[in-house]
C-alpha positions in Angstrom: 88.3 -45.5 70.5 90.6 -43.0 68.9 94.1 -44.1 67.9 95.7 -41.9 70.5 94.0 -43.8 73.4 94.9 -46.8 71.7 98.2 -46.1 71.5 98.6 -45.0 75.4 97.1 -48.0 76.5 99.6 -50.3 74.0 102.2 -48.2 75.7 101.1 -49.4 79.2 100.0 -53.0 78.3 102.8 -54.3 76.4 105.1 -53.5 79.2 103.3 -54.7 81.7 102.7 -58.3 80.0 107.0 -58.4 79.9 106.6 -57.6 83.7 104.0 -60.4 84.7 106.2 -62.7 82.6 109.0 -62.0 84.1 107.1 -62.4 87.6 105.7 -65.5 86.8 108.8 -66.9 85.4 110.6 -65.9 88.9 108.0 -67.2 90.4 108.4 -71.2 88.5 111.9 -70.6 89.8 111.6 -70.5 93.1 108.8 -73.0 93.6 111.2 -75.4 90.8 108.8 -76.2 88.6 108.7 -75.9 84.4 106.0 -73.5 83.6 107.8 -72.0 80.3 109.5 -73.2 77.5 111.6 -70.7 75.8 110.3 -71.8 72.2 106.8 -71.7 73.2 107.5 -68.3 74.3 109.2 -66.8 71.2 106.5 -68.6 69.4 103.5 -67.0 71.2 105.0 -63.5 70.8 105.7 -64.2 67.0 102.3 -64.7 66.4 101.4 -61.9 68.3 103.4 -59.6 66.3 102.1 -61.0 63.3 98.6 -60.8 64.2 99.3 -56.8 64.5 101.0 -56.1 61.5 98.5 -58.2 59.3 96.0 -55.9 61.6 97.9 -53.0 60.0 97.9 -54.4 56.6 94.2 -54.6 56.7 93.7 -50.9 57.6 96.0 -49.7 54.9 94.2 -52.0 52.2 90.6 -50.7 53.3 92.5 -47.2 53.5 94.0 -47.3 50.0 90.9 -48.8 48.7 88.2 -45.9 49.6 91.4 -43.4 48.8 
């Protein structure tokens, strides 16, 4: 997979996670029941974040190493 179709389908995914979250959410609304909690939430996409920058990390320091 080259880095450009990587990044187009990042550009497409991210967003549409946000949407079904928002969806869902809307959805616990109106039906009344508790399906998120705010610091679970911030917590799950803090880990997510992290997971791509130590990604990153990893690709310079293999980068740097054969450079």
């Amino acid at each position: 997979m080259t880095i450009d179709l990587a990044a187009k389908i990042m550009l497409f995914a991210i967003p549409g996670l946000f949407i079904r979250m928002a969806i869902e959410v809307l959805a616990a609304r109106l039906m009344r029941r508790k399906v998120y909690k705010l610091n679970d939430s911030i917590n799950s996409i803090g880990l997510g974040v992290l997971s791509q920058v130590v990604g990153v990390l990893a690709k310079l320091l293999s980068i740097g190493i054969y450079a």
